[in-house]
C-alpha positions in Angstrom: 4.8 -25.3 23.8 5.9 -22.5 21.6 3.4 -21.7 18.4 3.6 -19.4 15.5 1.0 -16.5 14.2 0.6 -13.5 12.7 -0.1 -10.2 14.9 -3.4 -8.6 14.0 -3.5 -5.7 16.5 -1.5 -3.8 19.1 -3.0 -1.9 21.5 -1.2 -0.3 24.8 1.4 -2.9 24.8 -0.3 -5.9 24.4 -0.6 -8.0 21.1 -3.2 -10.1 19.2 -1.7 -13.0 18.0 -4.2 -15.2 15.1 -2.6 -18.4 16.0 -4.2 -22.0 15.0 -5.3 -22.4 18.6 -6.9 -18.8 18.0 -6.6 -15.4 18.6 -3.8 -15.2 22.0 -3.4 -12.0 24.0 0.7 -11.1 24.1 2.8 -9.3 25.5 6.2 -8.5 23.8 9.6 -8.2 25.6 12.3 -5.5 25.7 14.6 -7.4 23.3 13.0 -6.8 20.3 13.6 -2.7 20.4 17.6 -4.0 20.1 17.0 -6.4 17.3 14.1 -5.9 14.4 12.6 -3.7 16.6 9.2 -2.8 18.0 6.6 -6.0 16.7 4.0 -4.0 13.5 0.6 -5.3 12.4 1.1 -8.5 9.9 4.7 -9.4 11.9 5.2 -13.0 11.7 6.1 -14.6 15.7 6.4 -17.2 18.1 4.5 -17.4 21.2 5.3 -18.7 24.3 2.2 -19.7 26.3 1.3 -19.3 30.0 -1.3 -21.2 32.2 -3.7 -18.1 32.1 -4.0 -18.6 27.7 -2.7 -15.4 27.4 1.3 -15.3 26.0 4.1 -13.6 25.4 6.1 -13.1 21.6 9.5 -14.9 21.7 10.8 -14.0 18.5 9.6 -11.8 15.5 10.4 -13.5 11.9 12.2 -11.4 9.7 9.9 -9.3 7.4 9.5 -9.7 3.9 8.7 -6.1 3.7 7.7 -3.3 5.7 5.5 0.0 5.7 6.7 2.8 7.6 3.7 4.6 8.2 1.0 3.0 8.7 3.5 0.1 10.1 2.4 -2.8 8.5 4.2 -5.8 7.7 4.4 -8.6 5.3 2.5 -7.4 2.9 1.4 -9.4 -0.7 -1.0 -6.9 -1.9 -1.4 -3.3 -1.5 -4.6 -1.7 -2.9 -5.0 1.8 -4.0 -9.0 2.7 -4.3 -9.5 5.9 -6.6 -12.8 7.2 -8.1 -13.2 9.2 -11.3 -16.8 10.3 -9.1 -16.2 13.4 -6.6 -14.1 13.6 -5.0 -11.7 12.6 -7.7 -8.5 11.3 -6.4 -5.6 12.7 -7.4 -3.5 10.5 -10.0 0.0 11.4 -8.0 -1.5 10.4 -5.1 -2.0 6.5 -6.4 1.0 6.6 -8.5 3.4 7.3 -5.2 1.4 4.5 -3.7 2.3 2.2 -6.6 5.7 3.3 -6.5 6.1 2.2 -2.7 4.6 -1.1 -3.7 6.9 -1.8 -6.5 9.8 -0.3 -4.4 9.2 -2.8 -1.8 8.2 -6.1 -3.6 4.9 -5.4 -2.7 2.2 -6.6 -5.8 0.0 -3.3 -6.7 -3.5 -3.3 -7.5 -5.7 -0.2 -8.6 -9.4 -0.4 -7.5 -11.2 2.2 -9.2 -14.7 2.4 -7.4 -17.8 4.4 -8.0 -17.9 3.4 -11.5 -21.6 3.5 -11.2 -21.1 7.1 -11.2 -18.1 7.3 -13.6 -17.0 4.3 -14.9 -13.1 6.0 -14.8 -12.2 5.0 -18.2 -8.8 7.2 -18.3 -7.7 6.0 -15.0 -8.0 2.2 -16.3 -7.1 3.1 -19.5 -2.9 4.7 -18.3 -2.9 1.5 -15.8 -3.2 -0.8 -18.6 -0.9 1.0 -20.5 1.8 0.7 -17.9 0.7 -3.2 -17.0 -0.6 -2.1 -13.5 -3.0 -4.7 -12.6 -6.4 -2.5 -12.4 -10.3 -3.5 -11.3 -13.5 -0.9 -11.8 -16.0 -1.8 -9.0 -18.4 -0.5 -7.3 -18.6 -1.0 -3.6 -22.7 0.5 -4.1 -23.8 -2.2 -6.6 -21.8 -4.8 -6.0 -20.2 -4.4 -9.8 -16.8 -5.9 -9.7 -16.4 -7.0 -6.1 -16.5 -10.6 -6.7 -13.4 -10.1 -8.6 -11.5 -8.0 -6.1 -12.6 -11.0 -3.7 -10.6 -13.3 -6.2 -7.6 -11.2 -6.2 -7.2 -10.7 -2.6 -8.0 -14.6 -1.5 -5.2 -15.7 0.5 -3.0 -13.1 0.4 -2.4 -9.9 3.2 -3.9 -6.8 1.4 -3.5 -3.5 2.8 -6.4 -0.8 1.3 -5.4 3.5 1.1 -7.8 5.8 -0.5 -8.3 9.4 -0.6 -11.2 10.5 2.5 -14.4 10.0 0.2 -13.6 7.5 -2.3 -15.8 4.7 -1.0 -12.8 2.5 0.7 -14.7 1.8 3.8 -17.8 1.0 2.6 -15.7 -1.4 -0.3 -14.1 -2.7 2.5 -17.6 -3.2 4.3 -18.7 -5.4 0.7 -15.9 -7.6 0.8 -16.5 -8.2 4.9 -19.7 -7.5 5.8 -19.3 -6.6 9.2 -15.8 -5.3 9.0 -16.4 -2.5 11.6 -14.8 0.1 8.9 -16.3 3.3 9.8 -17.9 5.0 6.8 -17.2 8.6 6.8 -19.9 11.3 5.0 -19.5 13.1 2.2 -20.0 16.7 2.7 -22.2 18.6 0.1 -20.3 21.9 1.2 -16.4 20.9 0.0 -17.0 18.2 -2.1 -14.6 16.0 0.5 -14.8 12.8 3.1 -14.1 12.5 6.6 -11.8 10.5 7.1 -12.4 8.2 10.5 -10.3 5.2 10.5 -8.7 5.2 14.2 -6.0 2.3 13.9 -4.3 -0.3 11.9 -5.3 -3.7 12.5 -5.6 -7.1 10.1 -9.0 -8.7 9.4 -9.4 -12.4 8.4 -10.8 -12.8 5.0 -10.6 -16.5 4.6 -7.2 -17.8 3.5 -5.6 -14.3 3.6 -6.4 -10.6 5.9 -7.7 -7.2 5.2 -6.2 -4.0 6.5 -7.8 -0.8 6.3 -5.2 1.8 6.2 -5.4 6.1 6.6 -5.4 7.9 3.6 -3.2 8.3 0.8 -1.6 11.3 2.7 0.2 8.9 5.3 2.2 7.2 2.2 5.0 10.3 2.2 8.0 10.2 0.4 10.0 8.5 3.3 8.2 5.5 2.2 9.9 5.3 -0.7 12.5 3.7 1.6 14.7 6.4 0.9 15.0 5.8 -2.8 18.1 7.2 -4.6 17.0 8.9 -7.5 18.7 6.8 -9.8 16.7 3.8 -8.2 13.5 5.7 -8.7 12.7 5.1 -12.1 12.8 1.0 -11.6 9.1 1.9 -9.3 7.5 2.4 -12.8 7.5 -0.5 -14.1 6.6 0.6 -17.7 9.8 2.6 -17.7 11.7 -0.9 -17.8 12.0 -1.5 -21.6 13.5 1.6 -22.0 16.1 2.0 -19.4 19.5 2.2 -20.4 18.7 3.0 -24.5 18.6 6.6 -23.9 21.7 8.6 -25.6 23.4 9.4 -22.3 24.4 7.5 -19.6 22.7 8.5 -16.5 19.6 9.9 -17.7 17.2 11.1 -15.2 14.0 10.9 -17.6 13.3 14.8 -16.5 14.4 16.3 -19.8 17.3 15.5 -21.7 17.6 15.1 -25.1 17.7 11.8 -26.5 15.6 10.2 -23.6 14.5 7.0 -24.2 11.4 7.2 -21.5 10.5 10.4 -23.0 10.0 9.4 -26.2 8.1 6.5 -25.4 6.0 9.5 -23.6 5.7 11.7 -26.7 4.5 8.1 -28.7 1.6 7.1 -26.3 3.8 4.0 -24.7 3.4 5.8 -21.5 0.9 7.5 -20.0 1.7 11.1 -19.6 0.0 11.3 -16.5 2.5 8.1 -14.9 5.4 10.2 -16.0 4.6 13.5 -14.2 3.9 11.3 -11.5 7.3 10.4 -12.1 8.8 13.8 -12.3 7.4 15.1 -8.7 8.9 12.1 -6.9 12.1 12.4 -8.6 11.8 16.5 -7.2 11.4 15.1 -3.8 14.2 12.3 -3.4 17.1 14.1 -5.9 19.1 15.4 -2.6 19.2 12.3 -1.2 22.7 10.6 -0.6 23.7 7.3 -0.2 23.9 7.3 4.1 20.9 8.3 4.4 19.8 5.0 3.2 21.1 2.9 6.2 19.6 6.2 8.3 16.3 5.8 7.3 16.5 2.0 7.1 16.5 1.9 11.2 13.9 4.1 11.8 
């Protein structure tokens, strides 16, 4: 009989299934490379079972959404820890983060942690402003976690953070035991070591956590391969002033008569968010339309 799961791990070819018989051993077949292609972390399957209780995945469901690096998929919840403490994360760094989740239908969340060191007020204050759903915890006390705990129940949320910022030992709040390897700070360049090794879901009752690498692994190609037109739908605070500037086509760079930039200049948008703004723009304004599709398949 065939059942259904989700895949919580790949490692050299074979695939953990969390099925309601369990976890299953898999193995995946050849087919899938000419179809959806190779089964991620958080793919929805069917399993065919052998006499042995291991299996083998018959068919991959199609994705609600995808990451392409880490390669995650099915994602509700994707969760960007910062810290106003050293080493301070760099706001571009969890805006492009942001912009991937709203890109891909994905619900963003801003944990801002270490607040028993600095309680991050800026960073919570230009989220607010642009009605980004923000949390100050503090994975050393405890402050805050038991609301992150409500936000996350039953959903699949995926964690990035700068090396330092606390993710792992967060993580290890929410899950005691998570196995999330908690990196040192060192005194000598104010930085983390970052020491998460692979991508794999962990069951949090109704839902699953997933550690992920550092912000640096969300490039630019995870925009999907925005157009730069598209671009400016990622901030969602951008919304009520699209289409009122005074010429058609405005990129929100510079022009006169910009809508978005007056809401800028009058405190409707953080400044911060639309800088944020302007450096992704730089770094998806060549793109053309086939490249989409290009990028699409990889």
């Amino acid at each position: 009989m065939d059942i259904n799961g989700t895949i919580l791990k790949g490692i050299g070819g074979f695939y953990y299934v969390d099925t309601a018989d369990g976890v299953i051993e898999c193995r995946a077949r050849g087919k899938f490379r000419k179809t959806i292609g190779k089964p991620i972390i958080g793919d929805q399957v069917s399993v065919g079972m052998q006499p042995d209780g291991t299996g083998y995945l018959l068919e991959i469901m199609p994705r609600r959404n995808q990451l392409i690096r880490p390669a995650l998929a099915n994602i509700d919840l994707l969760v960007a820890v910062a810290s106003a403490a050293p080493p301070v994360t760099d706001v571009f760094l969890i805006d492009k983060v942001v912009a991937i989740a709203e890109n891909k239908g994905i619900e963003p969340l801003v944990v801002v942690n270490k607040t028993d060191l600095d309680p991050g007020d800026a960073l919570i204050s230009a989220y607010q402003l642009a009605s980004i759903s923000i949390i100050a915890v503090s994975a050393q006390t405890g402050e805050g976690v038991d609301k992150l705990l409500d936000w996350i129940d039953g959903k699949t949320a995926a964690f990035a953070g700068n090396s330092g910022v606390g993710k792992s030992s967060l993580l290890n709040r929410l899950l005691p035991g998570f196995q999330a390897e908690v990196g040192e700070i060192s005194d000598r360049i104010g930085r983390g070591r970052h020491t998460t090794r692979h991508i794999e879901l962990v069951r949090l009752g109704n839902g699953y956590l997933a550690d992920t690498p550092g912000f640096s692994s969300f490039d630019t190609e995870q925009m999907d391969l925005v157009l730069r037109e598209d671009l400016q739908y990622a901030f969602r605070e951008f919304a009520p002033y699209i289409g009122k500037c005074k010429f058609t086509g405005c990129a929100h760079i510079k022009e006169k008569g910009c809508a978005v930039l007056e809401a800028v200049a009058a405190g409707h948008i953080a400044q911060s968010r639309h800088e944020s703004y302007v450096k992704l723009y730089e770094s998806v304004k060549g793109l053309k339309q086939w490249e989409i599709g290009k990028g699409a398949g990889r």
